[in-house]
Residue, then its C-alpha position, 0 to 999 in steps of 0.5 A: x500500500x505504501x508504494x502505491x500511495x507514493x505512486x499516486x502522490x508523486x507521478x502525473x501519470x499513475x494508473x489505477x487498476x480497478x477490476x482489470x480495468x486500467x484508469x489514469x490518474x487524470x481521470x479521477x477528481x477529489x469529491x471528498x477529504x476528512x481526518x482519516x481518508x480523501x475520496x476520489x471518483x471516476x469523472x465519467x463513471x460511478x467509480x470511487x476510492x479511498x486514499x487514507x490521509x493517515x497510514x498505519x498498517x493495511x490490517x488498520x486500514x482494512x478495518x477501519x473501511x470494513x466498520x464503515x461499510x457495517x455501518x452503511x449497511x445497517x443504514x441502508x437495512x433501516x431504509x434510509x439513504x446513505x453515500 
């Protein structure tokens, strides 16, 4: 994750991979940033990703986005909307 990270921060012309697909960096804007992660999404697609503004570990990681997507789910179980 750490070289990926400094990939994408550092090289104009990144490319992503996201289901066999290759996408340029270009390609995704920033729609959204917080204390713990910036989300970028695909300009021309419904595409998103999360880039951790703080890294420990990708076991850390990993939870911290499996605890949100819990509790997405359990919003979206009560019938509300959630993005």
């Amino acid at each position: 994750m750490l070289e990926w990270l400094k990939c994408f921060f550092e090289e104009d012309d990144a490319t992503l991979v996201l289901k066999g697909k290759a996408f340029s960096k270009q390609h995704f804007q920033e729609i959204g940033s917080g204390s713990q992660k910036k989300v970028y999404k695909h300009e021309d697609q419904g595409l998103c990703f999360f880039i951790p503004n703080k890294w420990s570990s990708e076991e850390a990681w990993n939870n911290l986005i499996a605890n949100e997507k819990m509790l997405l789910d359990q919003i979206l179980n009560l019938g509300l909307k959630a993005q």
